[in-house]
C-alpha positions in Angstrom: -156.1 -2.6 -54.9 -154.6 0.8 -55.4 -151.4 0.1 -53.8 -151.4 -3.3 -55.9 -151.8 -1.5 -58.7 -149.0 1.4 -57.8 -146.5 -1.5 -57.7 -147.4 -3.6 -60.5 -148.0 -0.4 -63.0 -145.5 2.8 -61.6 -143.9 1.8 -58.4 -140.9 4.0 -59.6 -143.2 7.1 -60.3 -144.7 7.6 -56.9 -142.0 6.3 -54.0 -143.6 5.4 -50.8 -142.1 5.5 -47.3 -140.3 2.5 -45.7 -138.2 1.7 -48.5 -133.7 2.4 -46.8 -132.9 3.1 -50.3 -135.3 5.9 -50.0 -134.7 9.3 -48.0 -137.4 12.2 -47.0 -137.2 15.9 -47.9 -139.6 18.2 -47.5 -142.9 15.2 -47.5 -141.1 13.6 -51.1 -139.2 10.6 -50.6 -136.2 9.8 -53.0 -133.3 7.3 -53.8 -130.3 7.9 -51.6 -128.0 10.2 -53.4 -124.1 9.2 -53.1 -123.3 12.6 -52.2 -124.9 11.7 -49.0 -123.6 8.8 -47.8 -120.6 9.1 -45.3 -116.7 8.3 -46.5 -114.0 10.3 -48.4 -115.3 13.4 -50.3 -115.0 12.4 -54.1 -116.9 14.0 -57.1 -116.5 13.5 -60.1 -117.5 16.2 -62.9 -120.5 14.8 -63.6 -121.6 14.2 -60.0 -120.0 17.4 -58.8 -122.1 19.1 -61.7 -125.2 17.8 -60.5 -124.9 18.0 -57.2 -124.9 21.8 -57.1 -128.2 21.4 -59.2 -129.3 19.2 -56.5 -128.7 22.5 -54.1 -129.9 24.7 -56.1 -133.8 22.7 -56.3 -133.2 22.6 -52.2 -133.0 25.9 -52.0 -135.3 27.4 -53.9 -138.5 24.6 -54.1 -141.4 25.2 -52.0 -141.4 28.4 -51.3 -143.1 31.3 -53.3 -140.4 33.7 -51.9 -137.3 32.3 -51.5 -135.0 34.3 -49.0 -132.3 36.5 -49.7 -129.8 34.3 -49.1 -131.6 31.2 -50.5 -131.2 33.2 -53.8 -127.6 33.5 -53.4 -126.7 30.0 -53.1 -128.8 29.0 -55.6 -127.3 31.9 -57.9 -123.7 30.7 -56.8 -124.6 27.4 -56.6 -126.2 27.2 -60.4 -123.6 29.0 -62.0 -121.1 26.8 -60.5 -123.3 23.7 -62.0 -123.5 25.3 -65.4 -119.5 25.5 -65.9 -118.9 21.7 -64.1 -122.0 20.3 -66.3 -120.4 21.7 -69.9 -117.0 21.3 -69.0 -117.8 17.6 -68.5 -119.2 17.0 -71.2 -116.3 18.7 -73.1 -114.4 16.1 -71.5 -116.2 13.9 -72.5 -114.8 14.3 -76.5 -111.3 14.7 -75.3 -109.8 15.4 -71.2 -107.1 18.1 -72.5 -110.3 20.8 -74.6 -111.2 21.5 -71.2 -107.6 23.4 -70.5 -107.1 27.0 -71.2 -104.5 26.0 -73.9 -105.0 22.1 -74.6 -100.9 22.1 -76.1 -100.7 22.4 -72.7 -102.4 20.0 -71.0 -101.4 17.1 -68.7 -103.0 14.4 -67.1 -101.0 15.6 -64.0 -102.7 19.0 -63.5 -106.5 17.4 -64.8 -106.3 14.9 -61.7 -105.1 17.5 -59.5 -106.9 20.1 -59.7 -104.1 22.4 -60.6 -104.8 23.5 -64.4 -105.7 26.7 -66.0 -109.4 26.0 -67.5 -110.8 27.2 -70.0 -113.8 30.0 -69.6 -117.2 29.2 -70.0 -117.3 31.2 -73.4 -115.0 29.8 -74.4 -116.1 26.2 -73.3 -119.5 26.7 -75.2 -117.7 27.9 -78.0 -115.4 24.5 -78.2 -118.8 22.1 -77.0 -120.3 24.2 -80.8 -116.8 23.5 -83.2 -115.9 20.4 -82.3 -119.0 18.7 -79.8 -121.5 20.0 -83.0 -123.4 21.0 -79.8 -125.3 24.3 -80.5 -126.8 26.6 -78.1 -129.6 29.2 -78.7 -128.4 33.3 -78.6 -131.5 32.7 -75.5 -129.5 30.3 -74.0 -126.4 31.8 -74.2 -127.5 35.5 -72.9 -128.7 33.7 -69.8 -125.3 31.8 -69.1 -123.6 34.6 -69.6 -125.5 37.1 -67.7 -125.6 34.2 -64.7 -121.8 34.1 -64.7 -121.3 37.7 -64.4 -123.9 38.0 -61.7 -122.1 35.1 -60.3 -119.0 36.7 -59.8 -120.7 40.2 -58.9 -122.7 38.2 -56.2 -119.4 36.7 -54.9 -116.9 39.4 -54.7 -119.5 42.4 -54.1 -123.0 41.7 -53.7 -125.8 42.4 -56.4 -126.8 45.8 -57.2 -129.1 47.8 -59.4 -131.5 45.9 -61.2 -129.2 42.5 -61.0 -130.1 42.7 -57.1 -134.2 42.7 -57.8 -135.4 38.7 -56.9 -137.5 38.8 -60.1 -134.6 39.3 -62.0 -132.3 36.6 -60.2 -135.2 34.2 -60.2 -135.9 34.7 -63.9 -132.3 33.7 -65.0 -132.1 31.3 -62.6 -134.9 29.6 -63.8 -134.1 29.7 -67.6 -130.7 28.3 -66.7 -132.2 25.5 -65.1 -134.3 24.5 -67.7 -131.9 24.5 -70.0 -128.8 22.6 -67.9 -131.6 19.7 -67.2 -132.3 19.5 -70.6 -128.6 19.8 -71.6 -127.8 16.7 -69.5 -130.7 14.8 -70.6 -129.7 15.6 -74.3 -125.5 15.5 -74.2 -124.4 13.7 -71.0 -126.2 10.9 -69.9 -126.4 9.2 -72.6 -122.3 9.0 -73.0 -121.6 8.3 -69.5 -120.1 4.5 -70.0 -120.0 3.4 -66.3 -123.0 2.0 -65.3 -123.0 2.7 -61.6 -122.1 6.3 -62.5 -125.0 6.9 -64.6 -127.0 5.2 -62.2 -125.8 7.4 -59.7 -126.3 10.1 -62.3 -129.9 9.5 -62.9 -131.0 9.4 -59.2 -129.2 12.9 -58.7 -131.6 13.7 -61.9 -134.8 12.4 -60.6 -133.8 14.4 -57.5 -133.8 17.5 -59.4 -136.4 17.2 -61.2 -138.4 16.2 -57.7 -137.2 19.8 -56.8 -137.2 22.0 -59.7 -141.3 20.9 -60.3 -142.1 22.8 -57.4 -140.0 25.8 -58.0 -142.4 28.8 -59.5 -140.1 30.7 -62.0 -138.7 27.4 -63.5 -142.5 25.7 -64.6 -143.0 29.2 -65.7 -140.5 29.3 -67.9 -140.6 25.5 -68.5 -143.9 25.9 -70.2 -143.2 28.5 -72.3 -140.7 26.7 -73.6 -143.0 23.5 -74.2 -145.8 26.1 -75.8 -144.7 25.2 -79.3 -145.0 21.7 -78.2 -148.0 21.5 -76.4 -150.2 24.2 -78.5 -150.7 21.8 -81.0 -152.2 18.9 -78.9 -154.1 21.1 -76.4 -157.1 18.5 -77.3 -155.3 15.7 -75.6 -153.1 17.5 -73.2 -154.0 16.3 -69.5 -152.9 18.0 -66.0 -150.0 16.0 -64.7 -150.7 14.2 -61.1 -147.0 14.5 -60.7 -146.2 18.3 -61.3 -150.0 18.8 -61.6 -149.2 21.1 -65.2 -150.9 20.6 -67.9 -148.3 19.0 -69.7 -149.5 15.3 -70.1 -149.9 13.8 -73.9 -150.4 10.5 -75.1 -146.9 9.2 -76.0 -147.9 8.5 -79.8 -148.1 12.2 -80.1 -145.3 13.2 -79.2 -142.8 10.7 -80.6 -140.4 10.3 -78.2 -136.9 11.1 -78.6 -133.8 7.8 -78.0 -132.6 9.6 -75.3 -135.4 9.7 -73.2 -135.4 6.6 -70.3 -137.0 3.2 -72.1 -139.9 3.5 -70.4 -140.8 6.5 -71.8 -141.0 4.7 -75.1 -142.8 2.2 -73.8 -145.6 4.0 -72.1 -148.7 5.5 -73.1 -148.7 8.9 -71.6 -145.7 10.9 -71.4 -144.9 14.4 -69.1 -142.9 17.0 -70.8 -142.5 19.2 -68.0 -141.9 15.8 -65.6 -139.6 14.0 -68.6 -141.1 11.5 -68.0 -143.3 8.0 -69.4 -145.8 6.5 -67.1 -147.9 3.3 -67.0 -151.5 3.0 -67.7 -152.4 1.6 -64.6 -150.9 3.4 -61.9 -151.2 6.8 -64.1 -155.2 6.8 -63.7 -155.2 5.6 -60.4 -153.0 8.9 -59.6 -154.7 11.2 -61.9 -158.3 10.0 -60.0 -156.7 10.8 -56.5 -154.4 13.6 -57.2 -156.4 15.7 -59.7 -159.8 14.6 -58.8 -159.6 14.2 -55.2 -161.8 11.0 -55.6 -160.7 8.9 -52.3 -158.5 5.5 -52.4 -160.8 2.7 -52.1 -160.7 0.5 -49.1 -160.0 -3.0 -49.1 -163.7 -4.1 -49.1 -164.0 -2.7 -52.3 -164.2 -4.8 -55.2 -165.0 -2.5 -58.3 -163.0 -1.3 -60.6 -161.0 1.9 -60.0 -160.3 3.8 -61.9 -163.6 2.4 -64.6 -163.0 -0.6 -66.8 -162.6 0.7 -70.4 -164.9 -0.4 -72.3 -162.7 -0.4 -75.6 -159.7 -2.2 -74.4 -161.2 -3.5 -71.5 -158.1 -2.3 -69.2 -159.0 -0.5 -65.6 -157.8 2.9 -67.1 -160.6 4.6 -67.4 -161.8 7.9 -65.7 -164.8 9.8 -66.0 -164.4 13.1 -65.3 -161.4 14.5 -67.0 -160.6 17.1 -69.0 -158.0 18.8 -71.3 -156.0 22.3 -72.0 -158.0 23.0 -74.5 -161.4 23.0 -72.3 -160.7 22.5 -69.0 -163.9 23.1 -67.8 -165.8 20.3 -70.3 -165.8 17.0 -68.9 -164.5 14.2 -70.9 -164.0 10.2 -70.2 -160.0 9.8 -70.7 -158.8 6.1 -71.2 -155.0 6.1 -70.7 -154.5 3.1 -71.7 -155.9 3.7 -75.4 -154.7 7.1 -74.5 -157.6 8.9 -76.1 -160.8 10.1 -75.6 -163.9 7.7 -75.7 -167.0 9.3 -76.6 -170.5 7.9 -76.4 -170.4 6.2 -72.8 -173.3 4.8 -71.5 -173.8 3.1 -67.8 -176.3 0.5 -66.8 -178.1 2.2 -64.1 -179.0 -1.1 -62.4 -175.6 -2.5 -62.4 -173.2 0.2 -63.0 -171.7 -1.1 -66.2 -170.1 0.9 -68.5 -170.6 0.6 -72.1 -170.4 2.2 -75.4 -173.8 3.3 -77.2 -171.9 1.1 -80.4 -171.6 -1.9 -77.8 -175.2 -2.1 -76.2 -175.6 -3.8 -73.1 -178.1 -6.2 -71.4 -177.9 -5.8 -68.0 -178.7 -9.2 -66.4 -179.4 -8.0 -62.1 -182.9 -8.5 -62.0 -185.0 -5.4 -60.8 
């Protein structure tokens, strides 16, 4: 029944083994990425932008200390990411902004690699004037100290205080959040080619697989969300994805066009995860990941999660609880999306009922 459910409700949310379009990495399982399949080495901004994002999660998730060297590619790695990511989508308005001096430009040089670019200032300066895309003085201190501790990192090594891991991992980790929410926001949404943003999304959900485990960036992903998330503590679940509490009904948040249609759609959405999930398969995770409660064998024939008594779905679990409290237990139906108070349960035949509702049980004694 669980795995039923799983495919029916969010067979795209938890990926199961067995599946060739699916590959392993450290005990996740995602889509094959194009960058990994074998033929002629070819990446496209985009791609190439994302790909290096795709290293940087690989090097730095799971682990509470990454190495020394793990730090340095994902340094090198992410600041690399950063220019390719903005640079495409500067391309994206017009192929000659992305030269040093655009009068200049030819399609020549763009296709061969050969032109004088632009520099990053400079690129986030033309992405503001003509793009109308604005970035936040936060935002712009970290890209700028990342690409001069990019360059220090490269030709001489980090010293000083840029060389302490708390420091690296800090702007590391603010950079990240940003760029992921910078291609949600600016790029995806304007790539035309449908394989390409097909492609482009799977190297997403990739990263995002990667970056949820990565300390420093959920740190500094939830402070971000704080202004968000304060506000609906009351009805702010833990995740069974990135297990943060950063779960709301969907309603409350009022989710933005450029978020994937199912996010619209659903009835609980993850900030930190960006993502929408369905009723079903949503409580069935949340009983087994954040309540531990085991997968019911075939034999069984109940209902689990609980049938709701309100909209009648198998959404229901007892048990849960919020941001706000986390140690008052509440009955959570995610299929309402909301709280329902007033539960009662026959104790001779285990239904479940509101005290509004009544109940006759009929199971003879």
């Amino acid at each position: 029944m669980y795995e039923q459910a799983l495919d029916d409700a969010s067979s795209q949310e938890i990926p199961q083994p067995g599946d060739e379009r699916l590959v392993e990495h450290n005990g996740s399982y995602y889509q094959v990425r194009l960058a990994e399949l074998t033929g002629d080495v070819h990446f496209p901004p985009v791609m190439n932008g994302l790909d290096y994002l795709v290293s940087v999660a690989e090097h730095l998730e799971g682990v509470s200390e990454p190495s020394a060297r793990a730090m340095k590619y994902a340094v090198l790695h992410l600041a690399a990411g950063a220019e390719v990511l903005l640079k495409a989508r500067l391309q994206m308005v017009h192929w000659s902004l992305v030269f040093a001096n655009p009068g200049d430009a030819t399609r020549e040089a763009l296709e061969d690699g050969t032109l004088n670019s632009c520099t990053p200032q400079e690129t986030r300066k033309r992405l503001t004037n003509i793009a109308g895309i604005k970035f936040s003085k936060r935002d712009e201190a970290a890209l700028s100290a990342l690409a001069e501790r990019r360059n220090a990192l490269q030709h001489y090594g980090l010293v000083g205080e840029y060389a302490k891991a708390g420091t690296v991992e800090s702007t590391t980790a603010q950079v990240l959040n940003f760029l992921i929410s910078f291609v949600e926001e600016h790029i995806l949404e304007h790539i035309t080619d449908e394989e390409e943003r097909h492609h482009a999304e799977i190297d997403m959900d990739r990263v995002r697989g990667g970056v949820r485990t990565i300390q420093g960036y959920v740190a500094e992903r939830m402070k971000d969300l704080a202004p968000v998330l304060g506000p609906v503590r009351a009805r702010t679940l833990l995740c069974p994805q990135c297990q943060q509490f950063a779960l709301t009904p969907t309603l409350i948040r009022g989710v933005p066009e450029w978020c994937q249609s199912d996010a619209r759609i659903s009835t609980m959405y993850c900030h930190l995860c960006v993502q929408g999930y369905g009723a079903l398969g949503l409580a069935l995770g949340y009983a087994v990941r954040v309540l531990n409660r085991a997968i019911p064998d075939a034999s069984y024939d109940g209902d689990t999660p609980d049938r709701c008594p309100v909209c009648t779905m198998s959404s229901l679990v007892r048990g849960a609880s919020t941001a706000a409290a986390p140690e008052t237990l509440i009955d959570f139906c995610f299929h309402c999306a909301d709280v329902i108070d007033g539960l009662q349960e026959c104790q001779r035949c285990g239904f479940i009922y509101t005290s509004e509702q009544g109940h006759r049980c009929r199971r003879r004694s």
